[in-house]
N, C-alpha and C positions, 0 to 999 in steps of 0.2 A: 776908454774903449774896453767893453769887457772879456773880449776874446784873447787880447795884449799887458804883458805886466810887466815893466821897465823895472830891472835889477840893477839898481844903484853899482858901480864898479869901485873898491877899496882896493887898497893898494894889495890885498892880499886875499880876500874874500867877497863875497855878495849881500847885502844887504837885500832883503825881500820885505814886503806888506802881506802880509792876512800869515795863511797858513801852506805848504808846499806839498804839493801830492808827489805821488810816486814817480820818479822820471824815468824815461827811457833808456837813462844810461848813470853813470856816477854824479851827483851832484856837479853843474856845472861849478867850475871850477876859475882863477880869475891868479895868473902867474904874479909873482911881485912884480917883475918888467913890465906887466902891463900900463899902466901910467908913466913910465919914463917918456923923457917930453921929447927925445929923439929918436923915436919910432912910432908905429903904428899903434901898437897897443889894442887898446880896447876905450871905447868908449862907453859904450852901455850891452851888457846881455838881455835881450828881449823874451822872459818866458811865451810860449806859444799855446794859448787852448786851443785843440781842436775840435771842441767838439762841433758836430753837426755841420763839420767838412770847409772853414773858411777858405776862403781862393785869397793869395797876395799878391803883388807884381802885375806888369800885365797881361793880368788875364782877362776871361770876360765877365764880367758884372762883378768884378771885385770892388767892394767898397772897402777895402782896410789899407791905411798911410800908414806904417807906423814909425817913418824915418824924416827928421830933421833935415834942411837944408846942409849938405857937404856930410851927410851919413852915406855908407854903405852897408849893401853886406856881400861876402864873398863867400860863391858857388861854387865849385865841382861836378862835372854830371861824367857820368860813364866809366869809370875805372871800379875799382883799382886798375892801375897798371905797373906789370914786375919793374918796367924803361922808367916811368915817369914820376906818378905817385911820390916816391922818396924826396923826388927834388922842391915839390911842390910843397912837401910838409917839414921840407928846414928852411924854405925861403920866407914861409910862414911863423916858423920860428923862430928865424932873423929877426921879424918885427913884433914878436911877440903876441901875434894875433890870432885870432880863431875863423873858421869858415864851414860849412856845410857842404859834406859830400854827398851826392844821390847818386849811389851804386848801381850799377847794374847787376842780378844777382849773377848771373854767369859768370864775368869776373870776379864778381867776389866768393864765388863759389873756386873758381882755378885759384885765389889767392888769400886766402885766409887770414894769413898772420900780417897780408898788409892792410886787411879791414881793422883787426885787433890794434894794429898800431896807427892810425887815422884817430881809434876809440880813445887808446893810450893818452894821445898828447890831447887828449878833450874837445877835437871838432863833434858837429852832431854827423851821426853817420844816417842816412834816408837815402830811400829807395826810388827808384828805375825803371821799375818793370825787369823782368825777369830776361829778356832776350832783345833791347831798345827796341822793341816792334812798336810800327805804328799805332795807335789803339784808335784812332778815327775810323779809320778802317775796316774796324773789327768787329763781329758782333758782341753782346755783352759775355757771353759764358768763355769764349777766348780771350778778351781783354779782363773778364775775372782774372785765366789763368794767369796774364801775364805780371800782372798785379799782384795778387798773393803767391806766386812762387817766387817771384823779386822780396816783397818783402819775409818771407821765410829762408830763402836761400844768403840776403845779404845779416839775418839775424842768427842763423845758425854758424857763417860763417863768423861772427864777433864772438859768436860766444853767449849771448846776450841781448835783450832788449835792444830796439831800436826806435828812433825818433818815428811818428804817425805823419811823415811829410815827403812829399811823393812832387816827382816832377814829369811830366807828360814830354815819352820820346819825339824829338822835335817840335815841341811845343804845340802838338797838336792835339785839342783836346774833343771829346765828344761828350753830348750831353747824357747819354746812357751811363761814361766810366764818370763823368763829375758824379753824378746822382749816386751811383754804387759807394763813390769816394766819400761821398758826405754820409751815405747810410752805416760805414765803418769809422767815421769822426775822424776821416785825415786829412789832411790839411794839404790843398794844392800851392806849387810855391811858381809862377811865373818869371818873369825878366824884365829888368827896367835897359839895362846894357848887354848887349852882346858882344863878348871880345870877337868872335867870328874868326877863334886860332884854329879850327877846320881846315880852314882856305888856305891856310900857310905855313909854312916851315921856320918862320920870319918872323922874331919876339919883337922885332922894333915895330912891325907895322900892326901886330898886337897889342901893343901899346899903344900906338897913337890913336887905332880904333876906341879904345877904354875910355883914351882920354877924351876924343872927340863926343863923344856921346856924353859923358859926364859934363863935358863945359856948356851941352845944351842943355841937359835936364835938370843937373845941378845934387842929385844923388838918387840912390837904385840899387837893386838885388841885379848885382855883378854877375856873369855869366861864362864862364872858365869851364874847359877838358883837361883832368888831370891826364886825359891816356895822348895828351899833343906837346910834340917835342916842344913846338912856337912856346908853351904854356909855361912846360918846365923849366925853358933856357931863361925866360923872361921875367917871370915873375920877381922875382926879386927886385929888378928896375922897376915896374910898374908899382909894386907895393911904395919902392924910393918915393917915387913922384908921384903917387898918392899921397906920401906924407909930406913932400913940399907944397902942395895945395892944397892941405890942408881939410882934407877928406879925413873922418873920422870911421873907426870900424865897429858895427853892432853885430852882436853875435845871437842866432836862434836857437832857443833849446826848448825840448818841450814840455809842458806840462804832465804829461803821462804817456807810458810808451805803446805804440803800436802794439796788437795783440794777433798773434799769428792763426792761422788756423792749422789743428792738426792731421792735415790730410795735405796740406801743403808743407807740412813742417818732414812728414815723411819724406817727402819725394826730393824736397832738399835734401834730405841728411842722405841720401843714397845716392846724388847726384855729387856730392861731397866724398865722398868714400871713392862712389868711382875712381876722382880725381884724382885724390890719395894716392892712388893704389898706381894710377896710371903716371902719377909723378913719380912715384919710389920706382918704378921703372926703367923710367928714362930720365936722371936725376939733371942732366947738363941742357934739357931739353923740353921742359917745365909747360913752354909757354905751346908747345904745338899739340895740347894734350885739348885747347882749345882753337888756335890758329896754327890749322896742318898749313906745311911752306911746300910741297915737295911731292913728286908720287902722284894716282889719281887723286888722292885728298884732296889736292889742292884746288882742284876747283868743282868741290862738292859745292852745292847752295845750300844745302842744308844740312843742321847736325842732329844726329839722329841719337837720341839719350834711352840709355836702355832702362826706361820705367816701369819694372812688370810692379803691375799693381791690379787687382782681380776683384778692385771693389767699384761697384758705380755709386754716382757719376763723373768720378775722377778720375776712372781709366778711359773713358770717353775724351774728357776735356785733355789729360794728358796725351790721347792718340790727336786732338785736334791740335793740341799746341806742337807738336814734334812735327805735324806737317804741315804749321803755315811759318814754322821757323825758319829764318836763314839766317848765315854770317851775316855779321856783324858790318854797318854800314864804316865801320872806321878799319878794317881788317888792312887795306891800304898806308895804316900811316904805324902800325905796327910791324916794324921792321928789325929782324935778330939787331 
């Protein structure tokens, strides 16, 4: 398959065929625990080309399989989160595995150094959109925006390049932002399983979801909220009983990284400073610099980002994107 190129796993390194282009992030990397035969580990890292925008999972008109019988691979969508994130990336490191996060940039803009350390322990870090808005909904020049300020906002906050693989807020996609996506060569990534830990507070019934779906389809791009307590308290059981059934994990990196625009990259880094500046403020209080708890704040619908910017057409789409934005549909399960 030419868009796909299976990296042998060594107990210490990767093996590749041909030649390796620029990646996204540090050369993926392959821990020595990876092959110990009492954990998860890794089975295979799958390089990813993007070009010309391939769709995985299911989505629509995806032709690409690129997973064996009792492969996975394991997702993240929406965080960081200050709660959860942490727990999610040592239960992972329990078993010595790798996973893909798709950020949301606004959290990863409130929380920086938990993008950088997602980077650290070598998940691929992808994007979100910029504010989880719907983008079916949207017309194209606002689902531009929420597309390249996600991918500028979750790259500036690493520090760094990021993977060209984007996942559609609630999986819903339009044929206007596919077409935009394949004109930028990124790569949409669908769902084979849904753990569906939204719905609950209850790791056990998150796992038995995981698993019920896995003993029909038989393997799939897993589908996990690092920002759900269900997620964080559980994982570590679920990754267990993945490796007593004997589920193997494939990990996604890309062939070359996303490339920001800079007029998106601006209004990142000043939305970034804000934050900064609005945490060193209130330092015991971090998190309501993005979810006010308290006061009118509390039930503002929208947030309103102070973007002066005086060049078009980006102080247009930035004036349209600050008013079709609202909190965040998980704002409820974020609780001090």
């Amino acid at each position: 398959m030419r868009r796909i190129r299976a990296l042998v796993v060594g107990v210490a390194c990767l093996a590749a065929c041909g030649t390796v282009a620029a990646r996204a992030q540090a050369p993926a990397s392959v821990d020595a625990c990876a092959t110990r035969s009492d954990i998860l580990g890794l089975s295979r890292v799958v390089e990813v080309d993007t070009a010309k925008g391939p769709m995985f999972g299911r989505t629509p008109n995806s032709p690409y399989d690129f997973l064996a019988d009792h492969e996975v691979v394991l997702t993240f969508d929406d965080g960081p989160s200050p709660s959860h994130t942490q727990a999610v990336l040592d239960a992972l490191a329990t078993h010595c595995t790798k996973a893909t996060f798709f950020m949301v940039g606004r959290m990863a803009a409130a929380n920086p150094a938990m993008v950088r350390e997602v980077a650290r322990r070598g998940h691929t870090v992808a994007a979100h959109t910029w504010s989880h808005a719907r983008l079916q909904g949207l017309d194209l020049d606002k689902a531009k925006d929420e597309i390249e300020l996600g991918f500028s906002a979750v790259a500036r906050a690493k520090g760094g390049p990021i993977a060209p693989f984007f996942r559609f807020p609630y999986l819903r996609t339009s044929k206007a932002s596919i077409a935009y996506l394949k004109s930028r060569h990124v790569a949409s990534f669908g769902i084979d399983v849904d753990s569906r830990d939204f719905k609950t507070r209850n790791g056990a019934k998150v796992k038995a979801n995981v698993l019920a779906q896995l003993s029909a389809r038989g393997k799939g791009i897993l589908l996990f909220h690092d920002i759900q307590p269900s997620t964080a308290h559980a994982l570590k059981d679920i990754l267990d009983a993945l490796k007593a059934r004997g589920y193997k994990v494939v990990h996604i990196v890309p062939k070359t990284a996303v490339t920001t625009l800079a007029d998106y990259d601006t209004l990142a880094d000043r939305e970034l400073s804000r934050r900064k500046v609005a945490s060193a403020k209130q330092p015991l209080a971090s998190r309501s610099v993005m979810w006010p708890q308290s006061g009118a704040e509390k039930d503002r619908t929208r947030e309103v980002l102070p973007w002066a910017h005086d060049r078009e057409p980006v102080a247009t789409k930035a004036k349209a994107l600050r008013k079709s934005e609202r909190v965040p549909w998980y704002e409820q399960w974020l609780q001090p």
